[in-house]
C-alpha positions as a Markdown table, in Angstrom:
| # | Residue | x | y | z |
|---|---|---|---|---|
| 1 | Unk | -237.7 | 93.1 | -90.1 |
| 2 | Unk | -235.5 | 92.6 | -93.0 |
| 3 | Unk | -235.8 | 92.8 | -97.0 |
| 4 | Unk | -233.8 | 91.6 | -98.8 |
| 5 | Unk | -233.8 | 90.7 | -102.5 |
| 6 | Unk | -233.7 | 87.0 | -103.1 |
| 7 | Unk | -232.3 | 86.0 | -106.7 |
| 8 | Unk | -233.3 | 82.6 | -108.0 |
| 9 | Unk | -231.1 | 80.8 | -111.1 |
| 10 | Unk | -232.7 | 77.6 | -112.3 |
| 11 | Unk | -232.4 | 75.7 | -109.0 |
| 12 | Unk | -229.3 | 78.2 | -107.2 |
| 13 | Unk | -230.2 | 80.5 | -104.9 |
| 14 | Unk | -228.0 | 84.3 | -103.8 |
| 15 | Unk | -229.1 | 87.3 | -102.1 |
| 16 | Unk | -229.2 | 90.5 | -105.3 |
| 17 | Unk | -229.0 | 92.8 | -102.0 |
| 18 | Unk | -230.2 | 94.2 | -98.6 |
| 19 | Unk | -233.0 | 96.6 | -99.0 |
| 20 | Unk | -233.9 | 97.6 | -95.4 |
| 21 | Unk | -233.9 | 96.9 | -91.9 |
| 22 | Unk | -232.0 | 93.9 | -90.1 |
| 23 | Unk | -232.5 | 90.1 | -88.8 |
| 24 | Unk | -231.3 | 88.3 | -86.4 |
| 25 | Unk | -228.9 | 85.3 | -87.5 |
| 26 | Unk | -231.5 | 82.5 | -86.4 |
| 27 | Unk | -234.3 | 84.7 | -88.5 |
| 28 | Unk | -232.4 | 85.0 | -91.4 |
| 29 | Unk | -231.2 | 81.2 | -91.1 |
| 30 | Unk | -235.0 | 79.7 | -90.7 |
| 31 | Unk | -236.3 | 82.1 | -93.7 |
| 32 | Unk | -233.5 | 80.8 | -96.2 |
| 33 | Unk | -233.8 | 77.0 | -94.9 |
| 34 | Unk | -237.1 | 77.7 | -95.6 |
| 35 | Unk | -236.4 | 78.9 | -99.7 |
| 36 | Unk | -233.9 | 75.9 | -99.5 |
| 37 | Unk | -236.8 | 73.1 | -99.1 |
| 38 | Unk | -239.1 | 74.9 | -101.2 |
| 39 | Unk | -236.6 | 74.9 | -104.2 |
| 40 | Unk | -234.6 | 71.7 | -103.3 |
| 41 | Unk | -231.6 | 74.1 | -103.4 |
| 42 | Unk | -227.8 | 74.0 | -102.0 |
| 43 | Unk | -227.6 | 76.8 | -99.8 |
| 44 | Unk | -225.2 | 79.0 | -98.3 |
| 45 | Unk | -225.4 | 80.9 | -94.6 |
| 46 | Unk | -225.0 | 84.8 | -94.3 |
| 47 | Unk | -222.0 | 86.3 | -93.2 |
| 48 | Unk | -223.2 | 88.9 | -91.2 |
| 49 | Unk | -220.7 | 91.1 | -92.1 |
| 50 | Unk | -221.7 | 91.5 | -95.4 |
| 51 | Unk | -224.1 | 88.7 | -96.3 |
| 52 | Unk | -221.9 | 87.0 | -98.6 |
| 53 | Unk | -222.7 | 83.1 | -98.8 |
| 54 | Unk | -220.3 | 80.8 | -97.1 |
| 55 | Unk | -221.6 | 77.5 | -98.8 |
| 56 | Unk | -222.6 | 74.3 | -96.0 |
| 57 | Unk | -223.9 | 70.9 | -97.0 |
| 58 | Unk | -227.3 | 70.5 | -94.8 |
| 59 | Unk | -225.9 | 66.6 | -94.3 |
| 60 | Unk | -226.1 | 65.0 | -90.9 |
| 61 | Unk | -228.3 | 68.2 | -89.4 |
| 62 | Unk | -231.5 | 68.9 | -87.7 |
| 63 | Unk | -232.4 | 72.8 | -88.2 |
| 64 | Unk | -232.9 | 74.9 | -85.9 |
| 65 | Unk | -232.5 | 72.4 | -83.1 |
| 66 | Unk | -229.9 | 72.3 | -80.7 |
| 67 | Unk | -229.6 | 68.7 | -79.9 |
| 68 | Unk | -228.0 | 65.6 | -79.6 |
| 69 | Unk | -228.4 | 62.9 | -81.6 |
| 70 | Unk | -226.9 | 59.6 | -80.8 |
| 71 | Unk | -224.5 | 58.0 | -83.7 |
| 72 | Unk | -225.0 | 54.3 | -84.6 |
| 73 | Unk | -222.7 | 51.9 | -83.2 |
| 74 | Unk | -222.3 | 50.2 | -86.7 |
| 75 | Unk | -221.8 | 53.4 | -88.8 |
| 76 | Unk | -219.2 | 55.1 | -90.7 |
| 77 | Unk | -219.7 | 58.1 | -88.8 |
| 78 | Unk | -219.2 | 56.0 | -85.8 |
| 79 | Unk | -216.3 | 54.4 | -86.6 |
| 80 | Unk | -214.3 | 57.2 | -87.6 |
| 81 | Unk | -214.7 | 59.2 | -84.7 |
| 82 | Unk | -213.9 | 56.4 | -82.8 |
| 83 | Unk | -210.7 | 56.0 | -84.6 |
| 84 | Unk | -210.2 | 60.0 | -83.7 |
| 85 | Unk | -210.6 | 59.6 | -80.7 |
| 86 | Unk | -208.2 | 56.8 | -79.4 |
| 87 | Unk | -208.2 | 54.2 | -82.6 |
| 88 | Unk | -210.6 | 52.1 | -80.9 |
| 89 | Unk | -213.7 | 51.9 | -79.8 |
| 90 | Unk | -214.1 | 49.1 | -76.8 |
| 91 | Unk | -214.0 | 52.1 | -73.9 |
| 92 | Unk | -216.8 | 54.2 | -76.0 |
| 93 | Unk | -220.1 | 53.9 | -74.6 |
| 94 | Unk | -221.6 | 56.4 | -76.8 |
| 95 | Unk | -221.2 | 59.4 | -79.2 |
| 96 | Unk | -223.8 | 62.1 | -80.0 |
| 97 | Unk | -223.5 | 64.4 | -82.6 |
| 98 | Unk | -223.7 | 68.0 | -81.7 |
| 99 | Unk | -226.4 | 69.5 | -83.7 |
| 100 | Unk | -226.6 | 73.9 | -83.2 |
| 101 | Unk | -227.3 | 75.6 | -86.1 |
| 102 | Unk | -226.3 | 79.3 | -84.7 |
| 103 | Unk | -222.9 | 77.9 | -83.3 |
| 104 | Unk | -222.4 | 76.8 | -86.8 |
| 105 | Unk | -222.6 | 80.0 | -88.4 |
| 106 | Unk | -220.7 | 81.5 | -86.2 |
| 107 | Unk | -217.9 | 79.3 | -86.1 |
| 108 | Unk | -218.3 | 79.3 | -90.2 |
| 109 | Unk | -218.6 | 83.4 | -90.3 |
| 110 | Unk | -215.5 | 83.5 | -87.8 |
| 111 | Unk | -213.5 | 81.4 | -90.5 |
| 112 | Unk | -214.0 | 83.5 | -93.2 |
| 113 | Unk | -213.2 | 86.3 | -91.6 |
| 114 | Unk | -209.3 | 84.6 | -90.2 |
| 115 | Unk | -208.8 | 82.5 | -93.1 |
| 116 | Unk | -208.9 | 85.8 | -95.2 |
| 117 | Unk | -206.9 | 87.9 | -92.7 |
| 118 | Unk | -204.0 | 84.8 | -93.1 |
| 119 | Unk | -204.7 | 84.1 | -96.7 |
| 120 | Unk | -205.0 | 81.1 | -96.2 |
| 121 | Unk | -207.9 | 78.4 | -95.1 |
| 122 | Unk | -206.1 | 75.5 | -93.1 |
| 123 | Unk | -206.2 | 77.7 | -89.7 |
| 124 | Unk | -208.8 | 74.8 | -87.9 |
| 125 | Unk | -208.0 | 71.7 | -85.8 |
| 126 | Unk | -209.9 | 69.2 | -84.5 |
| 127 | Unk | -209.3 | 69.0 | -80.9 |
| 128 | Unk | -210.5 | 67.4 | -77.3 |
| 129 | Unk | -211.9 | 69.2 | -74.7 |
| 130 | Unk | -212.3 | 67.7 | -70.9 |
| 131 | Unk | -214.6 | 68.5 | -67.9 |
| 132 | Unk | -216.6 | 67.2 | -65.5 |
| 133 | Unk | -219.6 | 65.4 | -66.6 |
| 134 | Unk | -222.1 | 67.3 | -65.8 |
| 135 | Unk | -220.1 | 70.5 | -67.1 |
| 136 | Unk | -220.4 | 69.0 | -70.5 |
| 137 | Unk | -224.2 | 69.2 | -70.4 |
| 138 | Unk | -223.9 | 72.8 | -69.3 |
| 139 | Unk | -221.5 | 73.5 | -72.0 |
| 140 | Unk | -223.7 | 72.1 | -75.1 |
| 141 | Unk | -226.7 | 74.5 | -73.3 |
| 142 | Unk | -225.3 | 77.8 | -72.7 |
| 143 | Unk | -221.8 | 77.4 | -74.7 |
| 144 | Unk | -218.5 | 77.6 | -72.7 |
| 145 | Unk | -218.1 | 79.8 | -69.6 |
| 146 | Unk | -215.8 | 82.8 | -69.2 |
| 147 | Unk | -216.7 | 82.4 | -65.3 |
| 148 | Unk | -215.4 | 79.0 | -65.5 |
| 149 | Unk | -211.8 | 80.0 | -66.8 |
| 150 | Unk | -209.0 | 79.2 | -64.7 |
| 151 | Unk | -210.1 | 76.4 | -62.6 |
| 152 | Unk | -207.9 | 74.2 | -63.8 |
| 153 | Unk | -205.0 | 76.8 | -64.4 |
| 154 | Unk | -204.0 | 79.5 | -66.9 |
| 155 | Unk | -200.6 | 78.9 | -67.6 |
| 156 | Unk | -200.9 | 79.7 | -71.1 |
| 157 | Unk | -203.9 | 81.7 | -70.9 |
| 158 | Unk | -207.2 | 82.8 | -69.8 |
| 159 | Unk | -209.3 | 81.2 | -72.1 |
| 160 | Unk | -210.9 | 77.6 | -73.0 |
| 161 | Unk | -208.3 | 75.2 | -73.3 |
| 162 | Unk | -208.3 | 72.3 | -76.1 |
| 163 | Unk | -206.0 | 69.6 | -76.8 |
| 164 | Unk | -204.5 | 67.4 | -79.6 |
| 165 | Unk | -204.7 | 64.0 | -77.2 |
| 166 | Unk | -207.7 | 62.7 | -75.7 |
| 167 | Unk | -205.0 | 61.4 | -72.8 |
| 168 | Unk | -204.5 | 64.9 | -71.9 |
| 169 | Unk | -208.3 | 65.6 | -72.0 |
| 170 | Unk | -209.0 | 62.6 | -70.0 |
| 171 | Unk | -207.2 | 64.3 | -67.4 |
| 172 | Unk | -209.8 | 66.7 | -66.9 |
| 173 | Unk | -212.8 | 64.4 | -67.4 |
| 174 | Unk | -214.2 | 64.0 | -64.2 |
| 175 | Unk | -216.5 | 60.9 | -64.2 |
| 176 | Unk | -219.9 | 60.6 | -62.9 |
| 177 | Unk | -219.3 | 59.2 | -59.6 |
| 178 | Unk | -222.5 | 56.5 | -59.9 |
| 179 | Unk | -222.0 | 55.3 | -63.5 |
| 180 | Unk | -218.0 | 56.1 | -63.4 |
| 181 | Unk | -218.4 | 57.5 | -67.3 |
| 182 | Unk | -216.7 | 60.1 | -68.5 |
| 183 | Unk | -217.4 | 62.8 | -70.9 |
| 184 | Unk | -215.1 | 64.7 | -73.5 |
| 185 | Unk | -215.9 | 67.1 | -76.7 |
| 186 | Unk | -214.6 | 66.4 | -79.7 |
| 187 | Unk | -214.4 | 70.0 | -81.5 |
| 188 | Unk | -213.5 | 71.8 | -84.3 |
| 189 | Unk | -211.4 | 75.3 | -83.1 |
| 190 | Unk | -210.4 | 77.8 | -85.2 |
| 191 | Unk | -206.4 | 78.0 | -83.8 |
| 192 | Unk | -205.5 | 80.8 | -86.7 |
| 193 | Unk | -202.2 | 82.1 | -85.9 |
| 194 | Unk | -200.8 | 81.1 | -82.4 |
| 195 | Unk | -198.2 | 82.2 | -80.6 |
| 196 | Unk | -197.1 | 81.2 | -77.1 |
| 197 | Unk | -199.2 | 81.9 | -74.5 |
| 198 | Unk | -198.8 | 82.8 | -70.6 |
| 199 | Unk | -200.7 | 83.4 | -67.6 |
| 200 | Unk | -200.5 | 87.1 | -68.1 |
| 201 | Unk | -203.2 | 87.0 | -71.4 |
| 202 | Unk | -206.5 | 87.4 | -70.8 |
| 203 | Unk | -207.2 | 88.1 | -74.1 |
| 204 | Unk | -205.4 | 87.3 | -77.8 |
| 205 | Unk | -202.9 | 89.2 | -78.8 |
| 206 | Unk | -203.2 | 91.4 | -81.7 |
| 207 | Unk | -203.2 | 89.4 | -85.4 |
| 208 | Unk | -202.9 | 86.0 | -83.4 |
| 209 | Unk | -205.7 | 83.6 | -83.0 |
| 210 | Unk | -205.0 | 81.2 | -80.3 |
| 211 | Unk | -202.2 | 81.1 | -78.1 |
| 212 | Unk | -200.0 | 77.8 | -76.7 |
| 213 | Unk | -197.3 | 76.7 | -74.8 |
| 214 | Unk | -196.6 | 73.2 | -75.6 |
| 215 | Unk | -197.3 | 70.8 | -78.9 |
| 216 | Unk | -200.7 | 69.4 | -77.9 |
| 217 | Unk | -202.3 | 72.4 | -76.2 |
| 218 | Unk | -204.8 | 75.4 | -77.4 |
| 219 | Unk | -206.3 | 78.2 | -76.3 |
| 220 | Unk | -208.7 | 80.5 | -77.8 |
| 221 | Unk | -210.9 | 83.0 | -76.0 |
| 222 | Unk | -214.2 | 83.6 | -77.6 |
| 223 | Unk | -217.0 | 80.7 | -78.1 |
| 224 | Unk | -217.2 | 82.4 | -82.0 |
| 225 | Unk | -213.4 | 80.1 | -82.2 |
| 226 | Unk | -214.8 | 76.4 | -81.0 |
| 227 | Unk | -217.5 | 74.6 | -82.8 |
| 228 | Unk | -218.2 | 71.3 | -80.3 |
| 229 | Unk | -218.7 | 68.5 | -82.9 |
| 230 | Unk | -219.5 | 65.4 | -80.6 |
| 231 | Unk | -220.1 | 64.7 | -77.1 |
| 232 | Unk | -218.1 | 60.9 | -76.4 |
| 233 | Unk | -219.2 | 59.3 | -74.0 |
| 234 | Unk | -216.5 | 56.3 | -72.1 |
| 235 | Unk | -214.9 | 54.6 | -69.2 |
């Protein structure tokens, strides 16, 4: 178990200090959603590295559940991811919002850490990732495969590849051969530094993040890097 000393200031919340013992991420995430509702507070997520706050909004998700929840046709949200993914929206069948409340504080922890390496915070992009369809439901369940790498090449790297234009992702979107749909992520990846990659890496170099080889591609090696926003659905 863990103890830690909770600190309450009219309606914020911050952690005074660690007094013993140690949690698991998901632990420590229920028990402060949990003084959250009870004080109607804006919370922040532990860094595990030091437990300093990294401040979320709790808008648009369902904790703990990893899930997908389908986005309304006439939305906002809708809309704009439509208009990210290809500026229309007459080939989308359907998005779903990528609800998983560990991935999240990684990614977020992750972030903190290279933003202050680079001393600065603009070291995300948001970026498409295809696959085969049913890959993508394997992907949102156990995260993205190190035994998968290289199937489709590693000429800039062994490690998950991500791309600036959904027409390069498409490539790789292998449709469901009875409905003909295709899947592809929509993600957030933490690209960092980059530097230009080959089919030599299997791992980052040293003070980069991702590496590359042409304007629209992105490789990072470690799930901590990606955090898959929405699952979109098309023909």
């Amino acid at each position: 178990p863990l103890l830690i000393c909770l600190g309450f200031d009219q309606d914020q919340i911050k952690i005074e200090s660690v007094i013993q013992g140690i949690m698991s991420n998901s632990e420590v995430f229920a028990l402060l959603i949990q003084a959250q509702d009870a004080f109607g507070a804006r919370l922040g997520l532990p860094d595990t590295d030091g437990l300093s706050l990294t401040n979320i909004s709790r808008e648009n998700w369902s904790i703990p559940a990893s899930t997908l929840i389908q986005v309304p046709e006439e939305s906002d949200e809708f809309r704009r991811v439509a208009a990210d993914f290809d500026g229309k929206a007459s080939s989308i069948v359907r998005i779903d919002r990528i609800e998983n409340a560990i991935w999240l504080m990684q990614y977020l922890n992750q972030k903190q850490i290279v933003d202050a390496r680079l001393g600065y915070d603009e070291t995300e992009k948001l970026l498409f990732h295809g696959c085969p369809y049913a890959a993508a439901e394997q992907i949102l369940q156990q995260a993205f495969d190190h035994s998968r790498i290289g199937r489709n090449g590693t000429y800039f790297g062994h490690g998950f590849y991500f791309s600036t234009s959904r027409q390069v992702s498409d490539r790789y979107a292998v449709p469901n051969p009875s409905t003909g749909e295709k899947r592809i992520l929509m993600c957030r990846v933490l690209v960092g530094r980059s530097c230009e990659g080959n089919s030599t890496m299997r791992i980052c170099p040293s003070n980069y993040d991702s590496t590359t080889g042409a304007s629209n591609t992105y490789v990072v090696y470690s799930n901590r890097h990606v955090l898959p926003e929405y699952l979109i659905t098309y023909k």
